[in-house]
N, C-alpha and C positions, 0 to 999 in steps of 0.2 A: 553522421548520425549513428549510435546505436541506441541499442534497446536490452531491458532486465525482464525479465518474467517469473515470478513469485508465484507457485499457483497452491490450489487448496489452503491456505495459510487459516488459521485458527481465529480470525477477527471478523465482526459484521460488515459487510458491503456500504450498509446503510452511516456506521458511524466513522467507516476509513475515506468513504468519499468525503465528509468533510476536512479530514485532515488535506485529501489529494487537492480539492481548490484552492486550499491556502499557499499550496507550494509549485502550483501551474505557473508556469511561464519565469519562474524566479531563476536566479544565478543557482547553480546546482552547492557551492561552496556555501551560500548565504540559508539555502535550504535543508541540508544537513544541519549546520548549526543553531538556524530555530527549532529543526523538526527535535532536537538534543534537547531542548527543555521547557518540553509539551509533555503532559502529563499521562497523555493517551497512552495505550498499545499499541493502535493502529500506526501513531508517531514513530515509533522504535521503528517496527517493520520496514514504511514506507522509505524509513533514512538508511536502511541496509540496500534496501532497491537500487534507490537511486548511487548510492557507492559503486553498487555492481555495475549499475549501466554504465558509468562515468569511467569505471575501469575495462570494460568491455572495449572501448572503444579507442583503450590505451590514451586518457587525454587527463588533464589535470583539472580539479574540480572547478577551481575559478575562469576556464576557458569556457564552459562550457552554460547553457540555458537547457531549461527543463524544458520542452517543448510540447511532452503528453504525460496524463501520470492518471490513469483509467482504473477502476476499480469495479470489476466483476463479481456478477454472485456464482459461486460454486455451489456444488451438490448438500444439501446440509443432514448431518447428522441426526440419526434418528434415536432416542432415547425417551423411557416411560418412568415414570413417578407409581408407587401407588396409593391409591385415593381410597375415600370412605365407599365402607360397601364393596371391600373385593375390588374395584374398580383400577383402571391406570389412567394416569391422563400423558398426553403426547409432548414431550421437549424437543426444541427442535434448536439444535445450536450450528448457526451459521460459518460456511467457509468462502474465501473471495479469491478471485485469481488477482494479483497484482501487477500492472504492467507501467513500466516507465521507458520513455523515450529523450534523450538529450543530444543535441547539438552541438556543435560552435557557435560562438554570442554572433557570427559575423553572417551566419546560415540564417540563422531563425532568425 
């Protein structure tokens, strides 16, 4: 088993976990190659991830199963607008830790 860790990355929590359950438990070769033509951001990222882990662990992609692929909220960016009347209003642009875990298809 290893594992990737992606942290602070530039994409919402909220919309990269959806990408992260589409690609749990899949063949890590079959999930890089969907995650390639999904129109998201979080898609790009997630499929750099999981590369990493797969090479971390020195194994070849089609040997391997996604076993975990987690998606954390980090600390989020603080930014102001200004509004009518002098005023500022609060932006808050979100960061997420990325983590993925892969196997062998014979482990998991």
């Amino acid at each position: 088993m290893s594992k990737a860790v992606l942290k602070f990355t530039r994409v919402a929590p909220d919309k990269a976990r959806m990408i992260a359950r589409e690609v749990q438990g899949m063949n890590a070769e079959l999930a890089i190659a969907s995650l390639e033509f999904m129109p998201n951001k979080a898609a790009r990222i997630i499929s750099k991830v999981i590369a990493s882990a797969v090479a971390n662990g020195d194994f070849e992609p089609e040997e391997v199963v996604i076993t975990s692929c987690r998606i954390d909220k980090a600390a989020s960016m603080k930014r102001w607008r200004p509004r009518a009347r002098g005023t500022a209003s609060r932006i808050l642009k979100p960061t997420a830790h990325i983590m993925v875990e892969v196997a062998k298809a014979e482990e998991a």
